[in-house]
TIVO-2410 file (N, C-alpha, C; in nm, 3 decimals):
# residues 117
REC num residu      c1      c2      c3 atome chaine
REC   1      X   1.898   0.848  -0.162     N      A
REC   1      X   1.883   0.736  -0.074    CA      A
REC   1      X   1.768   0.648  -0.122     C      A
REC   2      X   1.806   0.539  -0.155     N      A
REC   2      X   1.704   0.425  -0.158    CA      A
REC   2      X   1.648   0.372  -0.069     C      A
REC   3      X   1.472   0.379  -0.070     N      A
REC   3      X   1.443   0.283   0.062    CA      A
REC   3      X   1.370   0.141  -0.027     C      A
REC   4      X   1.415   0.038   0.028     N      A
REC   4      X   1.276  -0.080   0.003    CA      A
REC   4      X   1.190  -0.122   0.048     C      A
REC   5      X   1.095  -0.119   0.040     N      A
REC   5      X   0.972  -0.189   0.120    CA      A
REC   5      X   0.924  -0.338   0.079     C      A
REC   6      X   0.934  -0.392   0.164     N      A
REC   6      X   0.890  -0.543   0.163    CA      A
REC   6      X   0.752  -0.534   0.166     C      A
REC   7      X   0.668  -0.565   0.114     N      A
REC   7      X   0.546  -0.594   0.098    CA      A
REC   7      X   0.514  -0.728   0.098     C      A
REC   8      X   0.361  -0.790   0.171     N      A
REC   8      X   0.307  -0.893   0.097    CA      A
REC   8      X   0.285  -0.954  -0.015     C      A
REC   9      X   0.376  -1.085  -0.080     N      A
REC   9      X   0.371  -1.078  -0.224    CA      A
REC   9      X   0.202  -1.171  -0.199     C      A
REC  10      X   0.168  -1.270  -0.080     N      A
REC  10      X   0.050  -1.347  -0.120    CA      A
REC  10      X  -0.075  -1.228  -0.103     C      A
REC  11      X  -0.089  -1.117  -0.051     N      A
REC  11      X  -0.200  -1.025  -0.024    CA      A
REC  11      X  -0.189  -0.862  -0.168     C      A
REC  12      X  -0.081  -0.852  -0.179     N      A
REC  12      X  -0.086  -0.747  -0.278    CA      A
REC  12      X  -0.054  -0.814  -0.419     C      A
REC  13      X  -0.175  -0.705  -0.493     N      A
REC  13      X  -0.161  -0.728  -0.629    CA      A
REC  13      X  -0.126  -0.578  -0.695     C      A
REC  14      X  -0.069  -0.634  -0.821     N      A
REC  14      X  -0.017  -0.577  -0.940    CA      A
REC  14      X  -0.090  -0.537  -1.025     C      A
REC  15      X  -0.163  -0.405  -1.043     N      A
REC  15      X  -0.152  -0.400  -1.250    CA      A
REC  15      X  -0.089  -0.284  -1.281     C      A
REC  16      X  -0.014  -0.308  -1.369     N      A
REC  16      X   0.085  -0.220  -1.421    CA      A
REC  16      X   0.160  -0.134  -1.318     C      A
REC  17      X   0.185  -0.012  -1.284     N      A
REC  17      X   0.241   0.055  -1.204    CA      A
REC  17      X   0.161   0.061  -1.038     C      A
REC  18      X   0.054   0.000  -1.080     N      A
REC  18      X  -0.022   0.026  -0.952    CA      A
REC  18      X  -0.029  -0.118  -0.869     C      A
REC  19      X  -0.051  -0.091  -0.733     N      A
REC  19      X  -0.058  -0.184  -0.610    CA      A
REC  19      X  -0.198  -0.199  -0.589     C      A
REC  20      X  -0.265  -0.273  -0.524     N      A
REC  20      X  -0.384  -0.293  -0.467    CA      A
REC  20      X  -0.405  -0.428  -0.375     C      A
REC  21      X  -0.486  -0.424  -0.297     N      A
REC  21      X  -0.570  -0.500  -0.207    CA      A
REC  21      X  -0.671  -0.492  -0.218     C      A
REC  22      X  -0.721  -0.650  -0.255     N      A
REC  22      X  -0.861  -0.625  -0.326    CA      A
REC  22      X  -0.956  -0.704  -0.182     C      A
REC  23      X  -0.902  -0.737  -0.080     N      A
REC  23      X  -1.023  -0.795   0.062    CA      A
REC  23      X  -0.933  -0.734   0.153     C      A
REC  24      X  -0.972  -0.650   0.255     N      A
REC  24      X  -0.944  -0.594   0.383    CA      A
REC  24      X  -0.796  -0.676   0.445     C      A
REC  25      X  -0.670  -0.621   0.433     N      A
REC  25      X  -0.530  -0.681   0.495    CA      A
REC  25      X  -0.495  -0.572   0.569     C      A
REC  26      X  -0.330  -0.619   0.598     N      A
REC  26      X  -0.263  -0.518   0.679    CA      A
REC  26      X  -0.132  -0.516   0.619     C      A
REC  27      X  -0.132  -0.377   0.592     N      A
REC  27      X  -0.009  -0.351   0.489    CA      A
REC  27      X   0.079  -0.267   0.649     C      A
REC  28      X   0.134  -0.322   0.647     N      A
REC  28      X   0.284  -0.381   0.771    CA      A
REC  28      X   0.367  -0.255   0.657     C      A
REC  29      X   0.431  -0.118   0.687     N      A
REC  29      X   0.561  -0.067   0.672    CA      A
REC  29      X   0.612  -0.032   0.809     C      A
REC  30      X   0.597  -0.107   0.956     N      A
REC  30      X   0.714  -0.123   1.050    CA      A
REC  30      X   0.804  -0.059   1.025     C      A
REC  31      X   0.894  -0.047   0.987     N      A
REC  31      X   1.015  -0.030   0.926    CA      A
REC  31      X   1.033   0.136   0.854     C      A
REC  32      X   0.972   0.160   0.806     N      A
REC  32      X   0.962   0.277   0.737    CA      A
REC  32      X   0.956   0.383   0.787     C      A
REC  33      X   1.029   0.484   0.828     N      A
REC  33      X   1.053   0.614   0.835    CA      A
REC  33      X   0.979   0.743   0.808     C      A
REC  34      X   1.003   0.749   0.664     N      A
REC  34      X   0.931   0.827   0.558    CA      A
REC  34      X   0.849   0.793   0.483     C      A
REC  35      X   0.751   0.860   0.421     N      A
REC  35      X   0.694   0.835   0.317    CA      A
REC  35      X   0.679   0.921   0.212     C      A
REC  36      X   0.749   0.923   0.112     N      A
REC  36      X   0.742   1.006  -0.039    CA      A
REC  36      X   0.556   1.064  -0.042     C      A
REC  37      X   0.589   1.167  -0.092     N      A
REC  37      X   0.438   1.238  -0.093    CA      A
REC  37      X   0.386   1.139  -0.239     C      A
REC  38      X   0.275   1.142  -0.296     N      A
REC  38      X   0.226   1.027  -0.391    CA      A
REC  38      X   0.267   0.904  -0.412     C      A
REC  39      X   0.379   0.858  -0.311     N      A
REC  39      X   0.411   0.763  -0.274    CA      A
REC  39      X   0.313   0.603  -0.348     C      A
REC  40      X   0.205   0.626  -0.313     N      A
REC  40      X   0.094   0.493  -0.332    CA      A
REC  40      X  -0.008   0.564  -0.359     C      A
REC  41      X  -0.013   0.687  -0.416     N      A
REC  41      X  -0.134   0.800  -0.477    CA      A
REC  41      X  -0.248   0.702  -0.557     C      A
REC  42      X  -0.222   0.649  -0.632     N      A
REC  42      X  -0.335   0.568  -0.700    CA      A
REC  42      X  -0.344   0.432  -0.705     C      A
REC  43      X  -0.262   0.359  -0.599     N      A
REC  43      X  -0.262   0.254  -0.555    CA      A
REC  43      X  -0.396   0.210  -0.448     C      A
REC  44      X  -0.470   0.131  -0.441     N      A
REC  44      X  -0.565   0.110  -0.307    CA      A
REC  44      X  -0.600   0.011  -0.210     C      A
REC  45      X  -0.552   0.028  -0.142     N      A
REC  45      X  -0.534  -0.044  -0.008    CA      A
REC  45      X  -0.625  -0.080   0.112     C      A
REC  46      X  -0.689  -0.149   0.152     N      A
REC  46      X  -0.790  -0.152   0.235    CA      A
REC  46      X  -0.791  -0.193   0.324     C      A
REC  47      X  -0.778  -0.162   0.469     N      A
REC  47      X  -0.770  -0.239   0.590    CA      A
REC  47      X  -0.711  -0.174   0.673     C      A
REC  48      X  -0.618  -0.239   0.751     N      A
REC  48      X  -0.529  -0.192   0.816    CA      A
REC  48      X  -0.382  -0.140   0.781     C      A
REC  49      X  -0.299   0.004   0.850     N      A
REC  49      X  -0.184  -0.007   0.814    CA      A
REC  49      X  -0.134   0.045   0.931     C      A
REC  50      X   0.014  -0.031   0.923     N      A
REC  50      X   0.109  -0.044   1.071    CA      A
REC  50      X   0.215   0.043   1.037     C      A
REC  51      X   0.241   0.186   1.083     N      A
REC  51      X   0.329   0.251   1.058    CA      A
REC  51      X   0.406   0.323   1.173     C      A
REC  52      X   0.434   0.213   1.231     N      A
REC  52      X   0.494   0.309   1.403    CA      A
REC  52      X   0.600   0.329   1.444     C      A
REC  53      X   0.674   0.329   1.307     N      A
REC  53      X   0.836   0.400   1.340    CA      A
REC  53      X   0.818   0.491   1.201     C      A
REC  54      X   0.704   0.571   1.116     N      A
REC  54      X   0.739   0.646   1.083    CA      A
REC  54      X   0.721   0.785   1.140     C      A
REC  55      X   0.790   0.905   1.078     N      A
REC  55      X   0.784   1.001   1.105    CA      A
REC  55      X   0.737   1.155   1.063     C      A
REC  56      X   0.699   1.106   0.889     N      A
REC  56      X   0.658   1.168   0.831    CA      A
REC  56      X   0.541   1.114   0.690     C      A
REC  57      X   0.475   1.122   0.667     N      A
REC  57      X   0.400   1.117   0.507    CA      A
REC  57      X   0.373   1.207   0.466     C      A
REC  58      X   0.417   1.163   0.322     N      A
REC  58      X   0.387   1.267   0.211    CA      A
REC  58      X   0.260   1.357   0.172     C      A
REC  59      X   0.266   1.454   0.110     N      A
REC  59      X   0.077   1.481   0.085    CA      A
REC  59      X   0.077   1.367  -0.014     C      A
REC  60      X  -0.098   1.305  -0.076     N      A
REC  60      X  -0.131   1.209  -0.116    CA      A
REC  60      X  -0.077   1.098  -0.117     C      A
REC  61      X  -0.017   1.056  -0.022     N      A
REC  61      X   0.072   0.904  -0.048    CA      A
REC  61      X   0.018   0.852   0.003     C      A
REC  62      X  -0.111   0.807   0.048     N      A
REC  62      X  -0.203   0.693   0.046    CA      A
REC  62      X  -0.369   0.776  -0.013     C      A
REC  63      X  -0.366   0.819  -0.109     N      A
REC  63      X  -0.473   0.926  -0.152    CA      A
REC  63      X  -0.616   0.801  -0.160     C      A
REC  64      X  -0.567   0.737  -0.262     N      A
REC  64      X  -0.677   0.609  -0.287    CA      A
REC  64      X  -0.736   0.530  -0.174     C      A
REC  65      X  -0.679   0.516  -0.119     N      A
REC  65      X  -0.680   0.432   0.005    CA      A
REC  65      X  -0.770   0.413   0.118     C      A
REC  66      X  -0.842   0.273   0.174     N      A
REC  66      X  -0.964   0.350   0.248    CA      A
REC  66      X  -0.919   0.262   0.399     C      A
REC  67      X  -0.875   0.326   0.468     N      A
REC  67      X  -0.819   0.189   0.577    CA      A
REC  67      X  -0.941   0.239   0.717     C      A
REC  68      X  -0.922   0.139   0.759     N      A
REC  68      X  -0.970   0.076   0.877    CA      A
REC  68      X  -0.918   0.087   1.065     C      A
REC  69      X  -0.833   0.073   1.014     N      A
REC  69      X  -0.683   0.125   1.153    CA      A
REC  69      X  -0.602   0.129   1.110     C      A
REC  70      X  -0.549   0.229   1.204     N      A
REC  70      X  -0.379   0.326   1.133    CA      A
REC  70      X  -0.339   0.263   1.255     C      A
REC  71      X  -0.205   0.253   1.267     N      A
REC  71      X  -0.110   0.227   1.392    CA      A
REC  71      X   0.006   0.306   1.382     C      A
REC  72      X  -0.023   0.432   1.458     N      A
REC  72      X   0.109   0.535   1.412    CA      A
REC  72      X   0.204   0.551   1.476     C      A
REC  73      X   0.294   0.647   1.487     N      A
REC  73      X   0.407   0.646   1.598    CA      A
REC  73      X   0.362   0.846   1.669     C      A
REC  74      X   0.390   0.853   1.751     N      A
REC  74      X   0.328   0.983   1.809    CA      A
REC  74      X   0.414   1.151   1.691     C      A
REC  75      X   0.334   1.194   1.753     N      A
REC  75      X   0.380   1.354   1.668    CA      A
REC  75      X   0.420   1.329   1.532     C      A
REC  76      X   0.351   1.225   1.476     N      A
REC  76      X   0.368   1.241   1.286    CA      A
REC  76      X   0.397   1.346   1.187     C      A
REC  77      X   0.439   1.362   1.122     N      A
REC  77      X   0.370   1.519   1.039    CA      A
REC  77      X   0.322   1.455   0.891     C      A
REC  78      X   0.195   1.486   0.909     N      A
REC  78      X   0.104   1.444   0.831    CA      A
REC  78      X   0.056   1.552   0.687     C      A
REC  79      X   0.071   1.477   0.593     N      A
REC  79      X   0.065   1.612   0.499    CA      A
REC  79      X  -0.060   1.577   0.442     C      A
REC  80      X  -0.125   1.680   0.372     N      A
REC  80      X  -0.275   1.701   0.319    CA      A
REC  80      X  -0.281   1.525   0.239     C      A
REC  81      X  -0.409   1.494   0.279     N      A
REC  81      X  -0.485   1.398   0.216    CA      A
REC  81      X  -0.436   1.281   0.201     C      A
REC  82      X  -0.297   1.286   0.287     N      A
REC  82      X  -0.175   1.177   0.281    CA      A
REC  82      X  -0.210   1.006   0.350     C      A
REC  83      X  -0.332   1.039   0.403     N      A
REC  83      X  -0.407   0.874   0.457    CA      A
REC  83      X  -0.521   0.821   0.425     C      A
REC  84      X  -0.540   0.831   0.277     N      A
REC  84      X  -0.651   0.808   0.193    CA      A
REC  84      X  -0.768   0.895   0.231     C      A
REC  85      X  -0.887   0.863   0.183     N      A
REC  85      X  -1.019   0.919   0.166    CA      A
REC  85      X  -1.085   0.950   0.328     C      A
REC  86      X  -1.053   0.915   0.439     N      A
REC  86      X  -1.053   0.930   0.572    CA      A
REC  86      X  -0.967   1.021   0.669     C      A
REC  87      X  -0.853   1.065   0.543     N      A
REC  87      X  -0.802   1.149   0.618    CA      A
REC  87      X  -0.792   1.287   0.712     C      A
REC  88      X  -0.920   1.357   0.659     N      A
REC  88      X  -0.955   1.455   0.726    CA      A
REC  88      X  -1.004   1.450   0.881     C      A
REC  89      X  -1.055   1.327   0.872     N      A
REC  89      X  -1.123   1.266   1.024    CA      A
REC  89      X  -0.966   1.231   1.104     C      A
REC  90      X  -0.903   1.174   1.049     N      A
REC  90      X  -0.788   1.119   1.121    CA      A
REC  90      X  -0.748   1.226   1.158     C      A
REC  91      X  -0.671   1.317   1.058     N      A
REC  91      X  -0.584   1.430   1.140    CA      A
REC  91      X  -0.681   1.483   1.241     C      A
REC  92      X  -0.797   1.559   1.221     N      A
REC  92      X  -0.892   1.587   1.343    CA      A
REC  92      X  -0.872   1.503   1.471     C      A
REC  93      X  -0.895   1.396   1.473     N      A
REC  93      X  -0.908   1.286   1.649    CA      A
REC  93      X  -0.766   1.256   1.641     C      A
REC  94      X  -0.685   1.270   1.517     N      A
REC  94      X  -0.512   1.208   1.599    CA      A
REC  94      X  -0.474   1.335   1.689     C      A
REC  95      X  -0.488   1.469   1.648     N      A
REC  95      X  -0.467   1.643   1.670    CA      A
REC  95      X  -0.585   1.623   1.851     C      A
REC  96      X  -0.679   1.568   1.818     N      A
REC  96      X  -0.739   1.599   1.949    CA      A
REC  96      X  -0.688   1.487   2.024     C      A
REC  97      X  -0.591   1.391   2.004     N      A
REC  97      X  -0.548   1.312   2.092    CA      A
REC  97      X  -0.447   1.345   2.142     C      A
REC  98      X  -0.386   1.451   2.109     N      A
REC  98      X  -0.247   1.542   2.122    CA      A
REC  98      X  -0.130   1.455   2.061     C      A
REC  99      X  -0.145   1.357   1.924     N      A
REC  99      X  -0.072   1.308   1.865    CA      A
REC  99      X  -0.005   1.170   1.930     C      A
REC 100      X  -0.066   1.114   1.997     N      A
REC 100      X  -0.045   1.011   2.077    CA      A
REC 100      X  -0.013   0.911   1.957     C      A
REC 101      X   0.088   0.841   2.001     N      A
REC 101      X   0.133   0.708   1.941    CA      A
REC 101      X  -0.005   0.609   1.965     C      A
REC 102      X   0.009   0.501   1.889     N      A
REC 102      X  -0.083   0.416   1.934    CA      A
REC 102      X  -0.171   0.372   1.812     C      A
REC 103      X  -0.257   0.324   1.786     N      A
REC 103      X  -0.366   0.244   1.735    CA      A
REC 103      X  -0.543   0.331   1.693     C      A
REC 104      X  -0.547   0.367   1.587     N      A
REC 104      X  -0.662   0.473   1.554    CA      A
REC 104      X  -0.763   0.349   1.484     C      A
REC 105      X  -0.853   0.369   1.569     N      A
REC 105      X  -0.998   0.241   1.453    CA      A
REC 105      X  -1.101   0.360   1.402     C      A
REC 106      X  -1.084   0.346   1.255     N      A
REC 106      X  -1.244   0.396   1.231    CA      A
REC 106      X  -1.384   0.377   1.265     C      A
REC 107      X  -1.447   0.462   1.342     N      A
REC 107      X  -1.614   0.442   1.326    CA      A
REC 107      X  -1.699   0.561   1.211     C      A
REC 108      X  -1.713   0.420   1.133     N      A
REC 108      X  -1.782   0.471   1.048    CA      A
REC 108      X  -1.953   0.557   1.032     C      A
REC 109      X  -2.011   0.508   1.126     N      A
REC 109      X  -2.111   0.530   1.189    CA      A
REC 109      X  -2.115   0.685   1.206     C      A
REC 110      X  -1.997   0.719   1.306     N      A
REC 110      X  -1.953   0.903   1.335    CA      A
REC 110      X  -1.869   0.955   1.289     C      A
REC 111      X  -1.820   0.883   1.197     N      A
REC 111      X  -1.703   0.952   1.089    CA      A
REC 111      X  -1.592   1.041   1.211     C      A
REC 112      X  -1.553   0.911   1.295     N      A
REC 112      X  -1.404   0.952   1.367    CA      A
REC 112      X  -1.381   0.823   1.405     C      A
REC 113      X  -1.238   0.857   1.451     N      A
REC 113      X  -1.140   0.780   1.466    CA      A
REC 113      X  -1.124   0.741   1.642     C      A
REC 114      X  -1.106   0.645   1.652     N      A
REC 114      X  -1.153   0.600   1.772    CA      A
REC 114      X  -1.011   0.605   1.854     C      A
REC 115      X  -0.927   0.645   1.957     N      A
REC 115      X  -0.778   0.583   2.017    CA      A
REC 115      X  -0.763   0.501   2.070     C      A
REC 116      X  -0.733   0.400   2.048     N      A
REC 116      X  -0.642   0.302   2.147    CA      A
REC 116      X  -0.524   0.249   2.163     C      A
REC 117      X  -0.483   0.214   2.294     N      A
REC 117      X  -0.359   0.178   2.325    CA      A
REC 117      X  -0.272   0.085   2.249     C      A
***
């Protein structure tokens, strides 16, 4: 099964096999379901990402990656290291939120993830 992802062509850049965002955006996969484990492993992305109809990510498929707010869909299954360099904090406060759908902001300050509606 093929999936495509529409991406920002004016906010994401190209070199060679790899993706990046080089000033704080919002990489929008709405749409997306799944996510292939290394999926965007050495790709890096910074900001926000909107993922609230998926249901699963891969381990490392956003490994590089340093975001800002996640927007997830509830009971994810989240695989090791699969939401960039912050991920350990996330699974921690998404797990103590009892997996609530909704809107996660980083505070960087206390190294957790903040919930909101």
């Amino acid at each position: 099964m093929e999936v495509i992802i529409n991406l920002s062509a004016k906010k994401i850049k190209r070199s060679g096999d790899l993706y990046y965002i080089d000033t704080p955006s919002t990489l929008n996969l709405s749409n997306c379901k799944f996510i292939e484990e290394y999926a965007f492993c050495d790709s890096k992305f910074i900001g926000k990402l909107k993922i609230p109809n998926c249901k699963k990510i891969g381990q490392h498929a956003f490994a590089s990656s340093v975001f800002s707010e996640i927007t997830i869909n509830d009971n994810v299954i989240l695989e090791k290291s699969c939401l960039g360099i912050y991920s350990y904090e996330f699974f921690r406060d998404y797990e103590k939120n009892n997996k609530k759908a909704g809107t996660y902001v980083y505070n960087l300050k206390k190294s957790e993830w903040i919930y909101q509606k």
